[in-house]
C-alpha positions as CSV (number, residue, x, y, z in Angstrom):
1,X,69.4,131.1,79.4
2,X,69.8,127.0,77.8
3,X,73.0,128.6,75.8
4,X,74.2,129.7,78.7
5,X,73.7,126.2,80.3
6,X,74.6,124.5,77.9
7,X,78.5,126.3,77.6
8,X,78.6,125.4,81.5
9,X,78.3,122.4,80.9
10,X,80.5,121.8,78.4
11,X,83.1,123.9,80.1
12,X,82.3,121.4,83.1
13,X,83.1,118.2,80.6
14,X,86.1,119.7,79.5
15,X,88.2,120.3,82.5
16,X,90.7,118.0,82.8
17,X,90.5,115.7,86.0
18,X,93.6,115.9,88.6
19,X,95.7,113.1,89.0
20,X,95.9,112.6,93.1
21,X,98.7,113.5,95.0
22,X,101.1,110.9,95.7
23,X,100.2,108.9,99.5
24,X,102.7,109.4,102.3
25,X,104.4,106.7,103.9
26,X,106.9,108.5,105.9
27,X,110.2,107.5,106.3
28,X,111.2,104.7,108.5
29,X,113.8,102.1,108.6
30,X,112.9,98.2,107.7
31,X,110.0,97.2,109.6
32,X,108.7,93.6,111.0
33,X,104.9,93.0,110.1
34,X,102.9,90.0,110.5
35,X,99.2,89.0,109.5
36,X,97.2,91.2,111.5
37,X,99.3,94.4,110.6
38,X,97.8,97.5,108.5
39,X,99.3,99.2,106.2
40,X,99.1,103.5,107.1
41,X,99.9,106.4,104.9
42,X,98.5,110.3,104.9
43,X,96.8,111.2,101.9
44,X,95.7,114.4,100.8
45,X,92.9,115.4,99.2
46,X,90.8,118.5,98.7
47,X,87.9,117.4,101.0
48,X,86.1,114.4,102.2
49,X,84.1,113.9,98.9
50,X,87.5,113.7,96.5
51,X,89.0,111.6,98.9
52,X,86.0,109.3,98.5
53,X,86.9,108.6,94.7
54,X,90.0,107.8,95.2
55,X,91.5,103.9,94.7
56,X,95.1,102.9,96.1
57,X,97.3,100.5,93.9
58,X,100.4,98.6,96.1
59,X,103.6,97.7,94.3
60,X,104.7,94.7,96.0
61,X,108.7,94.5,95.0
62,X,107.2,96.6,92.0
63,X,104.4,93.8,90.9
64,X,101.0,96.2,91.2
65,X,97.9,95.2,92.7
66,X,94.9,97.3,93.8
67,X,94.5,97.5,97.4
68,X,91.5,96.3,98.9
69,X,89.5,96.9,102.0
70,X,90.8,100.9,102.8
71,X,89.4,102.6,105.0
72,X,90.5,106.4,105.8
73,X,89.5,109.0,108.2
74,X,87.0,111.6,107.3
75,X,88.1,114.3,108.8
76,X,91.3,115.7,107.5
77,X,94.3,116.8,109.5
78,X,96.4,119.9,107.6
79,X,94.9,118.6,104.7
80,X,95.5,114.9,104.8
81,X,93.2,112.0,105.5
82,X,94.7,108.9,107.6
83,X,94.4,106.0,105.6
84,X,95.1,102.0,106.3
85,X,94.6,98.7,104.4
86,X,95.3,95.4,105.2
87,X,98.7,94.3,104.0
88,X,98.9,92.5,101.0
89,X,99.7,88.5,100.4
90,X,103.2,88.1,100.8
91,X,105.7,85.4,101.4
92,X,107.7,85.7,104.6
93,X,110.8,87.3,104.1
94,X,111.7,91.0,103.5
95,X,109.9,93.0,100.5
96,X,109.9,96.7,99.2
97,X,106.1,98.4,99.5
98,X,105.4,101.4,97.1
99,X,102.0,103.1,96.7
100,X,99.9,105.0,94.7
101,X,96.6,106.9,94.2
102,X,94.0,106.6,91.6
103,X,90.9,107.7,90.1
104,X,89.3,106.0,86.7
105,X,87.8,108.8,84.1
106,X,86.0,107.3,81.1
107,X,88.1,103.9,81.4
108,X,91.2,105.7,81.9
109,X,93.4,105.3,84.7
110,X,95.1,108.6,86.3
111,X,97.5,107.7,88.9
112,X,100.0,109.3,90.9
113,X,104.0,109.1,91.3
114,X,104.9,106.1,93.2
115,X,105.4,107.1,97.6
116,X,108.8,106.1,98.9
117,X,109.0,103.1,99.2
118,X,109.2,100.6,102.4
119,X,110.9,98.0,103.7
120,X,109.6,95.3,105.8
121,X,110.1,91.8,106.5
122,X,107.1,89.3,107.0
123,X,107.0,86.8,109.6
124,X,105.2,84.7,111.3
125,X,102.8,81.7,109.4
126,X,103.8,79.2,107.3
127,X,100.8,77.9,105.3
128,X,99.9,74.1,106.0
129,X,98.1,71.5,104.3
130,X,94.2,71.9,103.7
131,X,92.2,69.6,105.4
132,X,90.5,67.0,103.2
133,X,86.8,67.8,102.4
134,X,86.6,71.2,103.7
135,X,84.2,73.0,101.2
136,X,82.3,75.9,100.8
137,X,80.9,78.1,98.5
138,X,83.6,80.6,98.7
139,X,86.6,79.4,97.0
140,X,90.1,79.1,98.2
141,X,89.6,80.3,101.7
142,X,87.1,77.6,102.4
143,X,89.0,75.3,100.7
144,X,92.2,75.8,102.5
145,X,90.5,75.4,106.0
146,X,93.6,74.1,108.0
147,X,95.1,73.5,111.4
148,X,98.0,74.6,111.9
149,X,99.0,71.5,113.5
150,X,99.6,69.8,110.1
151,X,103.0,69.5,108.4
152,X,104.4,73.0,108.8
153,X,108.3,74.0,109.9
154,X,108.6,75.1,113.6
155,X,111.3,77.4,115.1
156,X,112.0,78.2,119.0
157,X,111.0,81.8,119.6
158,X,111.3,82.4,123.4
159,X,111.8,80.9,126.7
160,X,109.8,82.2,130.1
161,X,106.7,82.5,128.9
162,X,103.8,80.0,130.3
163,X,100.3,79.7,128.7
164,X,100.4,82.0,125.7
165,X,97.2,82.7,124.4
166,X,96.9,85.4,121.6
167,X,99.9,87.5,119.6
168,X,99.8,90.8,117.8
169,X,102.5,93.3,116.3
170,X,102.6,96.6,116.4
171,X,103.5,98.6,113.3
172,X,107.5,99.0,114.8
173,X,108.0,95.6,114.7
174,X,107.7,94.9,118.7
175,X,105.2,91.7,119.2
176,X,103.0,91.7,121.9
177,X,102.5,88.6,123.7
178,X,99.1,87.7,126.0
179,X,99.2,85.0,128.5
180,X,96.7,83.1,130.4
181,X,98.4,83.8,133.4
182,X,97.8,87.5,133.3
183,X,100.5,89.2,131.8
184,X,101.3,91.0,128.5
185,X,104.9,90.4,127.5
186,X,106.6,92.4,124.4
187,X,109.3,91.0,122.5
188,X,111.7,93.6,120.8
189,X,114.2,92.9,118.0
190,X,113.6,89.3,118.9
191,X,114.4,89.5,122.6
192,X,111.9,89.3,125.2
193,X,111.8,91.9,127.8
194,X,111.9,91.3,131.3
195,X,109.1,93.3,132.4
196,X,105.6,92.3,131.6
197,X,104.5,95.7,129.8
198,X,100.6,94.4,132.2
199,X,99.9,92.1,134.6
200,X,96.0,92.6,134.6
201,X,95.8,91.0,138.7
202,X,97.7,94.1,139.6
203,X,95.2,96.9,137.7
204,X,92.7,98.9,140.0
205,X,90.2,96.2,140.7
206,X,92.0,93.3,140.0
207,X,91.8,90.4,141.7
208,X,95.8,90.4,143.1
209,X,96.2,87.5,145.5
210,X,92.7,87.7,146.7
211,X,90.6,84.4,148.5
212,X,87.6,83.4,147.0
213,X,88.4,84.2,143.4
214,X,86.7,81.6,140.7
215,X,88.5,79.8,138.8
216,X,90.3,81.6,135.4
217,X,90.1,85.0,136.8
218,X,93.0,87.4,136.4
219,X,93.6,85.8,132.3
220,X,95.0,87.6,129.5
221,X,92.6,85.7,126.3
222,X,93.1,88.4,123.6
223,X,95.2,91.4,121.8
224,X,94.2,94.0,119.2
225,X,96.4,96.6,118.5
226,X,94.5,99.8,116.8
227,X,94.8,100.3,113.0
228,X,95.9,104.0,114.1
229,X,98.7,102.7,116.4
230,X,101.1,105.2,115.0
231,X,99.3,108.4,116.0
232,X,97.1,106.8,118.9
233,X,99.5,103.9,120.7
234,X,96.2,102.1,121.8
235,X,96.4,98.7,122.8
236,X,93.4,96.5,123.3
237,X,93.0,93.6,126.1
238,X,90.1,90.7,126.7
239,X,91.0,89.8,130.4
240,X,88.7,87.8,132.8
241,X,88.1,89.4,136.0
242,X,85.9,88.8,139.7
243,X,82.6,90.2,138.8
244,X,80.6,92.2,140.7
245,X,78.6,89.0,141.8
246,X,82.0,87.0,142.7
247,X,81.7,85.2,139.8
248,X,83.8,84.7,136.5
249,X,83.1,88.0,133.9
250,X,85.2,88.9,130.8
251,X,86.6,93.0,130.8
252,X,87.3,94.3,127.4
253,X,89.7,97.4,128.0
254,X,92.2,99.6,126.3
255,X,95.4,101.0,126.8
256,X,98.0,103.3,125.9
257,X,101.7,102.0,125.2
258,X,104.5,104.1,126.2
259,X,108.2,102.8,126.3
260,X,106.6,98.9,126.5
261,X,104.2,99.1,129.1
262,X,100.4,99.4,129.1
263,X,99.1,101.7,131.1
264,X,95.7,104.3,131.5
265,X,93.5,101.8,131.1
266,X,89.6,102.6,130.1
267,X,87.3,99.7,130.8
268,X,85.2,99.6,127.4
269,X,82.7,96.3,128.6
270,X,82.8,94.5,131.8
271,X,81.1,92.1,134.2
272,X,80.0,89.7,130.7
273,X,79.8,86.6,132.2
274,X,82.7,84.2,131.3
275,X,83.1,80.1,131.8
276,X,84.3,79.0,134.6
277,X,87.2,77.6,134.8
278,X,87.7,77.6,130.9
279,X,86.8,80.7,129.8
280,X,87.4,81.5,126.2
281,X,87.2,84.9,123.9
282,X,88.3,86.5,120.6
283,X,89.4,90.3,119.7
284,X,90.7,91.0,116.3
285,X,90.0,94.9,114.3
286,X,88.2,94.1,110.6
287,X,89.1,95.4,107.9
288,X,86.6,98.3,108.5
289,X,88.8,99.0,111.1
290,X,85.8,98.1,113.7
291,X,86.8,96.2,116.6
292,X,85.0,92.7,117.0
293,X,85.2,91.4,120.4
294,X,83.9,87.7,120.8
295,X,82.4,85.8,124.2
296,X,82.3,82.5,125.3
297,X,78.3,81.5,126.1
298,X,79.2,82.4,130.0
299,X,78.8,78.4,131.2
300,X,74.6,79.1,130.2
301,X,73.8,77.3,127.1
302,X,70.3,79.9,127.0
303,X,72.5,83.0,126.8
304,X,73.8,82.5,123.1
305,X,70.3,82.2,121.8
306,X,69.1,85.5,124.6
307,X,69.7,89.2,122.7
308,X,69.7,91.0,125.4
309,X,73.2,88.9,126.3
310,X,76.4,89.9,124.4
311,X,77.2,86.1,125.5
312,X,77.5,83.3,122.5
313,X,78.1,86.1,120.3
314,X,80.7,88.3,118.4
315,X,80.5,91.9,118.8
316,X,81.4,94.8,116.5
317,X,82.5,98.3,118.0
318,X,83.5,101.6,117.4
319,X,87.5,102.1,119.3
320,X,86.2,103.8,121.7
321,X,83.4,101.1,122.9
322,X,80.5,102.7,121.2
323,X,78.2,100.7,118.7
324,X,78.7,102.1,115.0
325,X,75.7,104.2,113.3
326,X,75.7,101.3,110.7
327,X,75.0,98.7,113.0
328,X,71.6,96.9,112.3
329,X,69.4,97.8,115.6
330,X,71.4,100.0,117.2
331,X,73.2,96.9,118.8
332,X,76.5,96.1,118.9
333,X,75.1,92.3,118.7
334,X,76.9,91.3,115.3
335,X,76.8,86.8,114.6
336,X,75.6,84.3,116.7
337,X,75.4,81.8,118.4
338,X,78.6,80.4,119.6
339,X,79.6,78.3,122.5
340,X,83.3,79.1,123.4
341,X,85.0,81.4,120.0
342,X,88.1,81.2,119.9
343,X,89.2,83.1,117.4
344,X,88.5,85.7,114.1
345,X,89.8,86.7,110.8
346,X,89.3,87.9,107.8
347,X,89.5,86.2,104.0
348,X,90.7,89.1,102.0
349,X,89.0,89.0,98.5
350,X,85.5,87.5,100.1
351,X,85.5,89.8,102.8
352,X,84.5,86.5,105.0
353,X,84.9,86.8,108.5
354,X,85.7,83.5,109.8
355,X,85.2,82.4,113.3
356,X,86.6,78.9,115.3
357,X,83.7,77.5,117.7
358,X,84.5,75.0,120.2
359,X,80.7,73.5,120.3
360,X,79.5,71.5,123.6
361,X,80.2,68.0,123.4
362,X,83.7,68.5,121.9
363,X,82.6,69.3,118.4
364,X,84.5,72.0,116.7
365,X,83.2,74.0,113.5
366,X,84.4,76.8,111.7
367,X,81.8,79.6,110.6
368,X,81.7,81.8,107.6
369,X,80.3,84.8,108.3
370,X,79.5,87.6,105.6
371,X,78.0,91.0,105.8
372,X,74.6,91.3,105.7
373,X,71.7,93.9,106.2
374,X,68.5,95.2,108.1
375,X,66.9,98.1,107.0
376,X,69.8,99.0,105.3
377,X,72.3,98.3,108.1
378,X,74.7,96.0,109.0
379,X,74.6,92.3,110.8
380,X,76.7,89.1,110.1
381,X,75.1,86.5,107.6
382,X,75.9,83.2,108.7
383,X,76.9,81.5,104.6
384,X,78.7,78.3,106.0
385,X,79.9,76.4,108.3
386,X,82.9,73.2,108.3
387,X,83.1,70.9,110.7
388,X,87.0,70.2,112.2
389,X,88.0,66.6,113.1
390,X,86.4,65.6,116.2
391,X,89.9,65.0,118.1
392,X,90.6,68.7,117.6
393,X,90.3,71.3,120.2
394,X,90.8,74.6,118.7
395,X,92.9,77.3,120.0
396,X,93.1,80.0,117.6
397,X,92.6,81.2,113.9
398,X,94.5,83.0,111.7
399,X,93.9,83.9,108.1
400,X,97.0,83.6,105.9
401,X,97.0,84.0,101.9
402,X,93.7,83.1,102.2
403,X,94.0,80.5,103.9
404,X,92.8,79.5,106.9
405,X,94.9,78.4,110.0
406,X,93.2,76.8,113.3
407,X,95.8,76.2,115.8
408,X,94.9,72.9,118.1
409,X,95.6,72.1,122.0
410,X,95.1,68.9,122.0
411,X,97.1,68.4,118.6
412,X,100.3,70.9,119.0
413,X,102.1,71.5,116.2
414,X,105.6,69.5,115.1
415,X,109.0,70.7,114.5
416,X,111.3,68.6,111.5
C-alpha cells in the first residue's frame, strides 16, 4: 500500500501544470476611460478554485506590469469568470492595453498568449503640485496630497450645466455628470445631451415643486457606476430627498441606463439624515468592487460618534445594498467619524482609502484609512490623517498616479 502511494504521488509531482487560457477582452473600438474606470475581461478557468491561482500581467503599450487589486466573479458563466481591475497608471492620451494570465510553479512563470489588444484614450486629471509638508507613513500617495486648485492646465468642457457636483465614466466612453440641482446629464463623444438622463425631483416620491421642502432637497451629491457596467448597466445615485419627518435625509439608489437615461430605480438606503442646507456625501466602488457610500454627520455633532447611525461615517456595501459576509459585526458601519465627507479614493499600491473631511469650524483634513480586522473580519483602520490649509474648503478627491487630488470651492482652479 506506501508503494502504491508513493507512485501517486509522484505521478501527482510530475504532471505538468497548464498554462491559463488567454483573458477575453472582446472587441471594441477605441474607448475613453478616466480614473474611476475598471478594466473587464472573461476568463476561463476549470472551476472556482483554479481561477483562484491565477495572476493577471497588463502590457501597457507593451511595457508589462502585474495587475493589482482583481477581483472576479465566483460563479462562472459557460465557463468563464467576469473579471475587473483597476486601470493601470497612465498618462492622458491614447494607449494600447494587452493582457495575460499567470500562475508561478516552483519560481517559474507560466503565462498565456497576449488577449487582443485595446485601445483607449485617458482623460481627465492633470497631476498638480504636492502640498508642502504633507507626510505620512505611506509613501508617495501621502506625499503628493494636493488640491487640485494648484498650478494645473484647464480646458472648457461644457456650457449649461450649473452646480456640478460629482463625475463618472462609463466603460463606452459617455461621462455622467451629477448636479446639485437635481439632474444627471451625460456627455457623449464630447457633446452634452439635451436631456438630463434623471432629474431626481421628478422620481416617485420626489419632492417636484412642493411647499415646505428644507433647504438642499431634490440634490444630485454623488455617482458610481458598477464595475459590471457592461453586463449589468447599473448606475448609482446619492440624492437628498424630504424625509419622512419633513426634514433633510440622503437616498442612496440605483438605476439602470438604457439609451442615456436612468430609469427603474431601487431605493438601496433612505431617510439618513442630511445637513441642512449644505448637505454633503461621497459614493465611489473600491477596488473590491464594494460600494462605499459616505454621510455628512446629519447637522448632529453626537451622531458620528452613535453606531447605531450610519451618520459621520463611510459605509461599505454589497451592489445590491446588503452588508458583505466579511464585514466586521455584521454592519455595514466601515470608518468613522466624519463631519461633512466629501469625497473617496483609492491609493493603488497601499490599498489606502483616502477620504476629504470638511471638519466644524472650517478645518479640513484628509484621512488615511487602511483595512483592518475584528475577529477576522473587516473594518477601516484609521493610519493618518493631514491637515489642508485652513482657507480651503474641499469639494472633492480624486486619486491620480498616486497622487492625491482635493478639488477646492473656495479656491477654484486656474486656467494659463
Amino acid at each position: 500500500m506506501s508503494i502504491v502511494l508513493i507512485n501517486v504521488v509522484l505521478l501527482a509531482c510530475s504532471e505538468k501544470p497548464a498554462v491559463p487560457a488567454t483573458p477575453s477582452m472582446g472587441s471594441s473600438p477605441e474607448q475613453t476611460v478616466g480614473v474611476n474606470d475598471r478594466l473587464a475581461w472573461d476568463q476561463s478557468a476549470a472551476d472556482a478554485a483554479e481561477l483562484g491561482t491565477f495572476h493577471y500581467a497588463i502590457y501597457l503599450d507593451g511595457t508589462r506590469s502585474v495587475l493589482p487589486d482583481v477581483s472576479c466573479a465566483t460563479v462562472s458563466t459557460a465557463g468563464t469568470f467576469a473579471c475587473s481591475a483597476r486601470l493601470p497608471s497612465m498618462s492622458p492620451g491614447r494607449h494600447l492595453l494587452e493582457l495575460a494570465a499567470f500562475v508561478t510553479v516552483d519560481g517559474s512563470v507560466l503565462e498565456s498568449a497576449k488577449s487582443q489588444g485595446l485601445q483607449v484614450r485617458f482623460v481627465g486629471v492633470v497631476t498638480p503640485a504636492p502640498i508642502q509638508g504633507a507626510a505620512s507613513p505611506f509613501g508617495p500617495a501621502a506625499a503628493a496630497v494636493s488640491r487640485a486648485a494648484g498650478d494645473t492646465q484647464s480646458s472648457f468642457v461644457a456650457e449649461g450645466l450649473e452646480q456640478v457636483s460629482d463625475l463618472a465614466f462609463t466603460p463606452d466612453g459617455r461621462l455622467f455628470i451629477a448636479d446639485r440641482t437635481g439632474r444627471v446629464r451625460v456627455m457623449r463623444g464630447g457633446a452634452l445631451l439635451p436631456q438630463p438622463a434623471l432629474e431626481v425631483r421628478l422620481e416617485p416620491g420626489g419632492i417636484g415643486d412642493a411647499a415646505g421642502t428644507p433647504d438642499g432637497a431634490g440634490a444630485v451629491l454623488a455617482l458610481a457606476v458598477d464595475p459590471q457596467f457592461d453586463r449589468t448597466h447599473f448606475v448609482y445615485v446619492l440624492s437628498t430627498a424630504r424625509s419622512r419627518r419633513r426634514t433633510l435625509a440622503f437616498v442612496l439608489a440605483r438605476y439602470r441606463e438604457a439609451g442615456d437615461t436612468l430609469a427603474d430605480r431601487v431605493v438601496l438606503l433612505d431617510d439618513v439624515p442630511a445637513a441642512s442646507p449644505d448637505p454633503a456625501g461621497a459614493l465611489r466602488f473600491g477596488p473590491d468592487a464594494k460600494l462605499y457610500v459616505a454621510f455628512d454627520a446629519g447637522g448632529d455633532a453626537r451622531l458620528p460618534g452613535d453606531l447605531a447611525s450610519p451618520n459621520g461615517k463611510v459605509l461599505r456595501l454589497n451592489a445590491d445594498g446588503t452588508t458583505p459576509e466579511d464585514q466586521a459585526g455584521a454592519s455595514p458601519l466601515y470608518s468613522s467619524p466624519y463631519h461633512s465627507p466629501r469625497g473617496l479614493g483609492w491609493e493603488t499600491e497601499s490599498g489606502i482609502m483616502w477620504v476629504v473631511d470638511a471638519a466644524a469650524g472650517g478645518v479640513a483634513y484628509v484621512n488615511a484609512v487602511g483595512v483592518g480586522a475584528i475577529n477576522g473580519r473587516k473594518r477601516g483602520d484609521t493610519k493618518a490623517t493631514v491637515a489642508l490649509p485652513p482657507q480651503d474648503e474641499p469639494s472633492a478627491l480624486a486619486v491620480f498616479h498616486d497622487s492625491v487630488l482635493i478639488a477646492s470651492r473656495t479656491r477654484p482652479h486656474r486656467s494659463e
